[in-house]
N, C-alpha and C positions, 0 to 999 in steps of 0.2 A: 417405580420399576423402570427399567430401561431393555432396550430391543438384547433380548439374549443374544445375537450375533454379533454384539460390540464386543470387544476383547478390552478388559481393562490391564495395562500397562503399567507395571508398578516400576518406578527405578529403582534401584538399590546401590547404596552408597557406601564404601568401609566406615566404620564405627570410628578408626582410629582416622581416619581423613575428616572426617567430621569432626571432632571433638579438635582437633590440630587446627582446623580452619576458622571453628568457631570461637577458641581463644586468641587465635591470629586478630582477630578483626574485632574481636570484643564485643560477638553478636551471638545472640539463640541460634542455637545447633540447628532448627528447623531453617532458618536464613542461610546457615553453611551449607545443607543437602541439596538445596535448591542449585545454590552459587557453582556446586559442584556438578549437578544436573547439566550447567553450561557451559563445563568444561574450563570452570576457574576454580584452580585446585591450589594455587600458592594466590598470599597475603596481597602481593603486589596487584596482579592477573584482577581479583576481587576486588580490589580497593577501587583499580581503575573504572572498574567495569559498572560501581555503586556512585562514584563519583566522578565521572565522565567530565572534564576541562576541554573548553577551545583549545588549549597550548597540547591537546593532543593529536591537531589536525593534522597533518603532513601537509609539508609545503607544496603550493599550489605548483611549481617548477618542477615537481615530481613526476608530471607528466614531460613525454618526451618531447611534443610538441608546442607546449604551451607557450615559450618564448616568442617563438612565432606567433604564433595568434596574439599574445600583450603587445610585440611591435606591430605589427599589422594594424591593431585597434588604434594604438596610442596614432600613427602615424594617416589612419582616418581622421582621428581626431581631430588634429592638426593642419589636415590638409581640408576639412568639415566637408568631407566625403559622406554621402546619404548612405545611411544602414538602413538595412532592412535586419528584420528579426524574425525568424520564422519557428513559431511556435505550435503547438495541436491542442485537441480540445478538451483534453481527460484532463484531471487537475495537473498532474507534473508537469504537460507541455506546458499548460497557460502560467503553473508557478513559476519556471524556469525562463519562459520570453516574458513574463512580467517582472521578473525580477534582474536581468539584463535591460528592458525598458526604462525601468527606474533609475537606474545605475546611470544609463545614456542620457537622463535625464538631467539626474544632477550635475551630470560634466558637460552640458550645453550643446552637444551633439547633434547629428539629424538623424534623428533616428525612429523609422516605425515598426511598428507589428505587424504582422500576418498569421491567421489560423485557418485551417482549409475549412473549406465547408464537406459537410460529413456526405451528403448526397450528390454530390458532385465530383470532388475531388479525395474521397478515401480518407488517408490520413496520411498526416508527413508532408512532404515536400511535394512538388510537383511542376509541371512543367509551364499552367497557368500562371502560376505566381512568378515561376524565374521571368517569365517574358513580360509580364506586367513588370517588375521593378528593372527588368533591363529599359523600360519605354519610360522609364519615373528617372532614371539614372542615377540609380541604384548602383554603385561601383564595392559595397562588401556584405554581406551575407550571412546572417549566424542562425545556425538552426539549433531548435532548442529540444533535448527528449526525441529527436527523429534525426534524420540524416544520413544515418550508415551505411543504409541498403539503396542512397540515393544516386546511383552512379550516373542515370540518364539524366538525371535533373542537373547535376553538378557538375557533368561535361558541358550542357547545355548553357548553366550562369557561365563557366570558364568560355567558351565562343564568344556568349555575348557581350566579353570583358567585364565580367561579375565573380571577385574571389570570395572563397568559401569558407569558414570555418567552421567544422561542426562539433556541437557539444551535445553528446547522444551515452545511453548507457544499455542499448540493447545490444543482442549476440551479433559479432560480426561476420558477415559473409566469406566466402574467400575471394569476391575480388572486389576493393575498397573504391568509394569516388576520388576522383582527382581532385582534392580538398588543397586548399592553401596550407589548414592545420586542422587534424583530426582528434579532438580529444575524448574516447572515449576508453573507459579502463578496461575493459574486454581487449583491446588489441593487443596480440600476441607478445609485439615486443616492450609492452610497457610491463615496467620494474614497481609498479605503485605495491603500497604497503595493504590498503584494501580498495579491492575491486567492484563492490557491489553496492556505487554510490546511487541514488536515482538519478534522473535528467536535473533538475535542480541542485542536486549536488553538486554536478559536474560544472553546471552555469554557474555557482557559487564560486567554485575555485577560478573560475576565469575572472570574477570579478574581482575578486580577493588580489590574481595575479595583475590586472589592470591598478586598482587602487595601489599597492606595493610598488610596482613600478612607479607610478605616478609620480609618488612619493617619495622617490627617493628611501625604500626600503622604512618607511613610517607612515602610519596611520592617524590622521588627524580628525580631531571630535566627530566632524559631518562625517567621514568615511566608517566611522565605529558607531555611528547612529546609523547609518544604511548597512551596513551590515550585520546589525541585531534585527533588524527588520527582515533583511532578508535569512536569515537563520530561519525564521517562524516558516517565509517561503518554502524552505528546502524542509523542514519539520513537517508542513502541511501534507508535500510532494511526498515522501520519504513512507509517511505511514499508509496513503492512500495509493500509492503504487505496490504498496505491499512487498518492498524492499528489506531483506533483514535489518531488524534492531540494532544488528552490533554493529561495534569498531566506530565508523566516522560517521554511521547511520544514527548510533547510538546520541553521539557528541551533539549531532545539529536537532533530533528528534527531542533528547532535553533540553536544550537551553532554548531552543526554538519557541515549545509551547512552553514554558516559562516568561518567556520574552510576550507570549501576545494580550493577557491583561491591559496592559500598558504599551501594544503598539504603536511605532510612530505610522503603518500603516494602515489608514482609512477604512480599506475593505476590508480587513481584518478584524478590527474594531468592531463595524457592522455587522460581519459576520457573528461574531462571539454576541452581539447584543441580541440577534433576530433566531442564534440559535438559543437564547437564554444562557447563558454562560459568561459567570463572575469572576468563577476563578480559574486555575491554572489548568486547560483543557488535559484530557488523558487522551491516550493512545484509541481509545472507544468512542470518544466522543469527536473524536477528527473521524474513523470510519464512521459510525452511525450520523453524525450531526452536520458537520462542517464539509466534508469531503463529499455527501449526496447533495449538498447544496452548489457547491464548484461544479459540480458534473451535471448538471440535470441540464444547460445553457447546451453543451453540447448533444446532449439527447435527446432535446425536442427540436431543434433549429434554429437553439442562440448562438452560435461556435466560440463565438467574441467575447460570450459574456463573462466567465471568469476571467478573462484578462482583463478585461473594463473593470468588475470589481478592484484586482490586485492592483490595479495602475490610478483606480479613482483618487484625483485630485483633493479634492477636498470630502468629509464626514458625512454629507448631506447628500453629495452625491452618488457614493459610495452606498449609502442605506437605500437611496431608490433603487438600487440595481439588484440588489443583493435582495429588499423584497420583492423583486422581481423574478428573480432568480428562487425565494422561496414559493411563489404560487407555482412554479414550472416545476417545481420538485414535487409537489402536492399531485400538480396535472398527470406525471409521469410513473408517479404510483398503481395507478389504475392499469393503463396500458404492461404495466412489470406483471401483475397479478394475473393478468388476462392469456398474455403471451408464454409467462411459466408454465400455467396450466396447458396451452395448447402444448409447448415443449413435451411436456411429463406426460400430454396423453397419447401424442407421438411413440412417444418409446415406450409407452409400458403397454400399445395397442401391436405395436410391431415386435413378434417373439425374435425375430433375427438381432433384435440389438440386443437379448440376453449374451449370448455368447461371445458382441463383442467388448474389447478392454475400452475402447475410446467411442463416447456417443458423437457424433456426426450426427446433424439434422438439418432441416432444411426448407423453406415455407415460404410462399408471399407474404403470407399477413403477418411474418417477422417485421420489424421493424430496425433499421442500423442501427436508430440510436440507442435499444436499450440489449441488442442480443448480449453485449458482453455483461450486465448483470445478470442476466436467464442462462446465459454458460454456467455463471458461477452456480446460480440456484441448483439448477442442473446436476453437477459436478458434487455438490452439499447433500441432494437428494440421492444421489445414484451412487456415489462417492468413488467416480469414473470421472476421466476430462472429459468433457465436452465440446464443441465445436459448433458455433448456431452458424447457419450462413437466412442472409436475410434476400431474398429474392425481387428484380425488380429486371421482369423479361427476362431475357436471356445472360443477363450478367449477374453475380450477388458477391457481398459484400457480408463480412463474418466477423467474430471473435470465440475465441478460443480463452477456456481455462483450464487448469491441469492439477492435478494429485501430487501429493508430497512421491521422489522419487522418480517421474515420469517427464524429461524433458520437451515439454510443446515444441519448443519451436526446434530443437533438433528432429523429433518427429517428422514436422511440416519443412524441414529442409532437404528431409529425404524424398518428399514428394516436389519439391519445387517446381520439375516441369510441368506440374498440372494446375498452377498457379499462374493466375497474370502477375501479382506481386504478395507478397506477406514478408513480416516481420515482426518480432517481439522478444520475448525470454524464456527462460524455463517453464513460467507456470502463468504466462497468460502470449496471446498472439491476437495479431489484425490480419487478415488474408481477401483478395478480392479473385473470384475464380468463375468459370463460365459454367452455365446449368449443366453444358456437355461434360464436363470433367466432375462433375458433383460425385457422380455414385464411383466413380474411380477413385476419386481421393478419398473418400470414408472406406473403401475396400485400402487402399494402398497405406492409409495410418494406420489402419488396424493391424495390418503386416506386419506396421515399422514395429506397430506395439508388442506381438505377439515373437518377435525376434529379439528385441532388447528388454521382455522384461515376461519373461520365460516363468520365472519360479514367484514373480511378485503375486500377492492376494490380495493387491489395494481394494478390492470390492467389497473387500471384508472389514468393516469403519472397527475403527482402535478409541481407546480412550486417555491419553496418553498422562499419566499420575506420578510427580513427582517423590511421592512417600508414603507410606502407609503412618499415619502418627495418630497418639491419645491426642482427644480434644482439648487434654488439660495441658498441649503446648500450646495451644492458640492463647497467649498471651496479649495481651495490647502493645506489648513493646517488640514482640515478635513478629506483627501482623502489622505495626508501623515501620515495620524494619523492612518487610517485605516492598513496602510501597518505593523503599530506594530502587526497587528494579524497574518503576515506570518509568520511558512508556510502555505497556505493553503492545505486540504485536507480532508479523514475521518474525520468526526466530530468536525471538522473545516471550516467547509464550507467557500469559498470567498463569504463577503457581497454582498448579490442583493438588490435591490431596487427596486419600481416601482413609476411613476409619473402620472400625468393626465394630461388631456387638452395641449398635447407638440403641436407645432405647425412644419408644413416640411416647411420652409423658402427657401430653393432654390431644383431644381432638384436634384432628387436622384442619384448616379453614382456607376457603379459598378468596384470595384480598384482586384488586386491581381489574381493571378496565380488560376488555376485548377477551381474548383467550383466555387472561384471568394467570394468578399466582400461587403456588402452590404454599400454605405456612405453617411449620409445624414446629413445636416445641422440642428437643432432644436433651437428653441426658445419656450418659457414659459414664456406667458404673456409679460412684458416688461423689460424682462431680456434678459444679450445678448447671441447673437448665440451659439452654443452649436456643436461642429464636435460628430457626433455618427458615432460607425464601427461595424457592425454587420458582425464577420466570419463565413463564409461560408453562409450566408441570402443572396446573390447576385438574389436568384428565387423570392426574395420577392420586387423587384426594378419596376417589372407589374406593382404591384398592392397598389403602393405609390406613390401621386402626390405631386408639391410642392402647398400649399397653405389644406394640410389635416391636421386633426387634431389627434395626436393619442393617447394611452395608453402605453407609454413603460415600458419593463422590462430590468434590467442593473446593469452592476457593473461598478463603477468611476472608470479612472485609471489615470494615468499622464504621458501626451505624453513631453516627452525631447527631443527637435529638436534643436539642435546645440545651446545648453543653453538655448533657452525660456522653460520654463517649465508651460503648460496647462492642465487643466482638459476634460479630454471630457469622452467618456459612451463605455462602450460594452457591445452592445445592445445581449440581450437572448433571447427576439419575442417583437412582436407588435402588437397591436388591435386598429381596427380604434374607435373612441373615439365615 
C-alpha cells in the first residue's frame, strides 16, 4: 500500500499514434506509448532519440562567442602564457576544470587548477584566487561550471591584466562580468539548438573547439582518444548535476558511460573498480555509486579531491585517492543521517512551516558541506523546496533544492538584496547571507512562492505512470527495448507502469539486508506467475496476503541468473484493488 495522498498519474496515449509508431520503428506498442510520453511522436524524432550519435552535436562555433575564446587559447598557447583553471567542488565543476586540465595537458601548456575551499571561499570564483594567480602571473583564466555571477571577481582579474573566459551553464544575471569570452547557453542572445548543457558540456565544446581549430578543421587519433575520455567526463557531470537527459545531454550521457569500461581515464577506472562496476554504468549507478563518491572530497574538506582523481596520472595513483575518497564517503554518511533528522525535526516541531510553500531552515550544527544533500532529503520528505542555510556566527552559507515547476533561483533573485551573493538554476541554488536577513529571506521566498505559484499543489506528491498495461506485455523484447532509453534520469525518467486486478499467488517474503525487501509472486488473470521486488517495502509484507488482489505500480526489469534471463517488476507502491 502506498500513502493515499499520492495521486497516481496515468498518461494516456491515442491508440492510432501508437500503433503508427510502433510499426514505424518496428518495436512493441508499449516502447511506442513511452516514446510518445516524451514527446516523440514521428519515426525520425524516436529513432534519434533511441540512438543518440556524436554527429548529432552542434557545432561548437555555435556559440556566439567561442571564436574568441579558441583564439584566445590557441594564442596563450603559443605565447605559453600561464592558465589558470578555475573549477568548484561538486562533481560538474571538478568534471569540467579536469577535463580542460587534461586537454592543457596534452597540448604542453602551463596550465593549473583551482577549487575554492567550501569554508572559506563559498563557491565559484573569488577574489583570493584572482590575486593569487595574478602574483603567480597568471595572464588567462577559465572558469569552469561558475563564473557568470562573477562580475567583482572578473573586473578585478581584468585590473590585474588577467583575461577571462568563462564556461558556466547557470541562470544569467542581468548584469554579465567583463569576460574576454562568455560561453554559457542561457545568454539571451545565443541562437544554440539546446540550452540545457551542464558546466562540462559547455568545457567539452570549448575543447572540441580548441582541438578543431588546432587542426586545421580535423581530429587526429590522440585528440579522438581525449575526447572519448572526456565524454565519460561530461556523462559523469551531466547526470550528477541533474541536468535533462535529452538533446546533447542525451548524446554525451550515452556514449559517455559506454566509453568508461574501457577508459583511457585512470580515475575513472578506479572509480568503476572501488565502486564495483564491470560493465557499462547506468544513469543510477552514477547518482547512487559514482557521483557520492566525487562529492564527498568536497563535503568534508577535500575540495581538490575529485580533481586529483579525474586528472590522476597514472592507475595506482588514481585508486589511492579514490580510496580515499571512498572512506570520506562512508565518514559523511553518518553526519547526512544526523543533520536530516535534525532538519525534519525543525520543521515538523515548528507549525508555522505548514503553511509555508518553500521550507527555509537554519542551524549551527548544519554543516556546509552536506546541507545541499539534507535540502534534497528535505524537499523528498516534504515534497516542498528547501533551503538549509548552515550557520557559523553571524554569516551562513546554504543550498537550496526545489520541486518540479518552482524556479529556485528566479525565486532567490527576487530576493537578491538580502543576499551577499547566490547563484544556481531552477531546481537547485548556493546562497551566502547574514543571520540578520535570515528570517526576512524565508518570509520574502515564501512571497515570491505564494505570488508565482498561486493554484500549484506541489505538497501534494504525484506518482507519475506512463500506462496502464496487461502484464502479458511485459515481453523480454519489449523490456529489452525499453533499456534503449538508458540513461535514465532528469527528464528522462525510468518507464513506470501500472496494472489492475494482479493477483498475490503465494505468501509474501521479506529478502535483503537493513530495511529489507518486499517479494511477492503475482499473477494476472491466466497469465503465468510474475516474481515482484519492491526495495525497501519490506513494512508493507502486514498488510499483503496471498490470495489479494492488487493495483500495482512498477517498472519491468530483467533479472539474469546464470543465463536464464526473466522479466519480473519493481514494484513503487501498491493498493489493494
Amino acid at each position: 500500500m502506498d500513502d493515499a495522498t499520492t495521486t497516481w498519474c496515468i498518461a494516456q496515449q491515442l491508440s492510432s499514434e501508437v500503433r503508427e509508431l510502433a510499426s514505424a520503428l518496428r518495436m512493441p506498442p508499449l516502447v511506442a506509448r513511452v516514446l510518445i510520453n516524451r514527446g516523440l511522436r514521428d519515426e525520425g524524432a524516436a529513432g534519434r532519440y533511441l540512438r543518440p550519435m556524436p554527429g548529432h552535436l552542434e557545432s561548437p562555433f555555435a556559440f556566439r562567442q567561442m571564436n574568441l575564446a579558441v583564439n584566445r587559447i590557441l594564442g596563450a598557447l603559443q605565447r605559453n602564457e600561464k592558465i589558470l583553471v578555475q573549477g568548484d567542488y561538486d562533481v560538474d565543476g571538478s568534471a569540467s576544470a579536469a577535463l580542460l586540465v587534461n586537454l592543457f595537458r596534452m597540448l604542453g601548456a602551463q596550465a593549473e587548477a583551482s577549487i575554492p575551499v567550501r569554508a572559506v571561499d563559498g563557491y565559484g570564483l573569488n577574489e583570493r584566487v584572482v590575486r593569487e594567480a595574478a602574483q603567480k602571473g597568471v595572464k588567462l583564466l577559465i572558469t569552469c561550471d561558475n563564473g557568470t555571477t562573477a562580475v567583482r571577481e572578473v573586473s578585478l582579474a581584468r585590473e590585474l591584466g588577467i583575461d577571462t573566459i568563462i564556461t558556466d551553464h547557470h541562470t544569467v544575471p542581468p548584469e554579465l562580468p567583463p569576460a574576454y569570452a562568455l560561453l554559457n547557453p542561457h545568454v539571451a542572445e545565443e541562437t544554440l539548438a539546446f540550452r540545457d548543457l551542464c558546466g562540462a558540456g559547455v568545457a567539452f565544446k570549448l575543447a572540441l573547439g580548441i582541438l578543431e581549430r588546432a587542426g586545421g578543421g580535423r581530429i587526429d587519433a590522440a585528440a579522438r582518444e581525449f575526447l572519448h575520455s572526456a565524454q565519460s567526463l561530461v556523462a559523469l557531470a551531466a547526470i550528477a548535476d541533474v541536468v535533462p537527459l535529452r538533446g546533447e545531454n542525451r548524446v554525451f550521457a550515452r556514449f559517455g558511460l559506454g566509453l568508461m569500461p574501457d577508459s583511457a581515464n585512470p580515475g575513472i577506472r578506479a572509480l568503476m573498480e572501488v565502486a564495483s562496476l564491470t560493465r557499462v554504468p547506468t544513469g543510477t549507478d552514477v547518482g547512487f555509486k559514482l557521483a557520492p563518491r566525487l562529492n564527498a572530497g568536497g563535503r568534508m574538506g577535500r575540495e581538490t579531491l575529485a580533481l586529483e582523481i579525474l586528472t590522476a596520472p597514472s592507475y595506482g595513483e588514481a585508486m589511492k585517492l579514490v580510496q580515499e575518497c571512498d572512506v570520506l564517503n562512508r565518514k559523511r554518511q553518518q553526519p547526512d543521517r544526523e543533520l536530516t533528522k535534525l532538519a525534519s525535526d525543525i520543521v515538523r516541531s515548528d507549525s508555522s512551516y505548514e503553511g509555508e510553500r518553500v521550507l527555509v531552515v537554519g542551524h549551527e550544527d548544519f554543516q556546509p558541506g552536506v546541507v545541499g544533500i539534507v535540502a534534497a532529503r528535505l524537499t523528498e520528505t516534504f515534497n516542498k523546496p528547501a533551503v538549509l542555510v548552515a550557520f557559523n556566527g553571524d554569516n551562513g552559507r546554504g543550498s537550496g533544492r526545489s520541486v518540479p515547476g518552482f524556479h529556485l533561483y528566479n525565486a532567490l533573485n527576487e530576493c537578491a538584496h538580502l543576499m551577499k551573493r547566490f547563484g544556481g538554476h531552477e531546481q537547485a541554488a548556493g546562497l551566502e547571507i547574514t543571520r540578520e536577513n535570515f528570517g526576512v529571506l524565508r518570509r520574502a521566498v515564501n512571497e515570491v512562492a505564494d505570488k508565482h505559484v498561486l493554484n500549484a499543489n506541489y505538497a501534494s506528491p504525484t506518482l507519475d505512470l506512463d500506462a496502464e498495461v496487461s502484464l502479458s506485455e511485459l515481453t523480454l523484447e519489449a523490456v529489452d527495448t525499453l533499456a534503449l532509453l538508458e540513461p535514465f534520469g532528469e527528464g528522462n525518467p525510468e518507464p513506470q507502469f501500472c496494472a489492475r486486478s494482479v493477483e498475490v499467488v503465494a505468501a509474501p517474503k521479506v529478502v535483503g539486508r537493513g530495511t529489507g525487501h518486499l517479494s511477492l509472486l503475482l499473477r494476472q488473470g491466466d497469465g503465468p506467475a510474475l516474481r515482484a521486488i519492491g526495495f525497501g517495502l519490506a513494512a508493507l509484507a502486514e498488510n499483503v496476503q496471498r490470495g489479494d488482489r492488487l493495483r500495482i505500480a512498477f517498472s519491468p526489469i530483467v533479472n539474469d541468473f546464470r543465463g536464464a534471463r526473466s522479466v519480473e517488476v519493481s514494484l513503487k507502491a501498491i493498493r489493494p484493488e
